[in-house]
N, C-alpha and C positions, 0 to 999 in steps of 0.2 A: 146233961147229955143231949136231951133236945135243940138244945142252942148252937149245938157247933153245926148244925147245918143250917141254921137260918141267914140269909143272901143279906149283907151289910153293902151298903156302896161307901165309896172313901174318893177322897180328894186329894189328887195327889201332885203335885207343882215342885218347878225347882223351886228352891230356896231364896229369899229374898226378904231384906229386915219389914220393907213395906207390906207384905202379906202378914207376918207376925204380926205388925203394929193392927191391922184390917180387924185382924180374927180378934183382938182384944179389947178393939176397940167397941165389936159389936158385942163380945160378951162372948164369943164362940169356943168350943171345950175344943183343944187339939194335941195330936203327939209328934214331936219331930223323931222322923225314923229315917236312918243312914243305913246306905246299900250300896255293896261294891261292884260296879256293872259289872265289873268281869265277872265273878262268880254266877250272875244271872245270865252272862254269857255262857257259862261254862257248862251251868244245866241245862243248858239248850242244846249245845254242843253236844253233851255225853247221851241226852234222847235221842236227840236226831243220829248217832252214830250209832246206838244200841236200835232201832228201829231199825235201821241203813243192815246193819250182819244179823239182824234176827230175820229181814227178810230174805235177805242175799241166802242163810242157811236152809228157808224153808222152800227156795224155789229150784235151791241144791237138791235136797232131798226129793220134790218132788219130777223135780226132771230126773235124777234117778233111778227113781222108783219107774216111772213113766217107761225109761228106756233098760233098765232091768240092769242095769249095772252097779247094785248095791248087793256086798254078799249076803247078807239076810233075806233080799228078796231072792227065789227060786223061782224057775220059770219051769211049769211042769212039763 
């Protein structure tokens, strides 16, 4: 459980047979890992959109509240 927070760095390049042949040549332990931009698109997208209407809602609310035009707040 201690390990999952210890900082790894990693190497990360496109693809190309001449890096393989490098890494094996020098004896180097490596894993080829595939990722579809989009989807790393797509979580960037859905943050930044959920960040974008969680603000838009809380500046709602407070401009609201501010000018009293929420029925919950009462203005006495």
């Amino acid at each position: 459980m201690r390990g999952i927070f210890k900082r790894k760095i990693y190497i990360q390049t496109d693809y190309e047979d001449r890096h393989i042949e490098a890494l094996e040549k020098e004896e180097i332990s490596y894993k080829l890992v595939s990722r579809i931009e989009a989807i790393s698109w797509l979580g960037f997208v859905y943050f930044t959109w959920s960040v974008v209407i969680d603000t838009s809602a809380l500046l709602l609310i407070i401009y609201y509240a501010v000018f009293g035009d929420l029925p919950f707040f009462t203005k006495g």
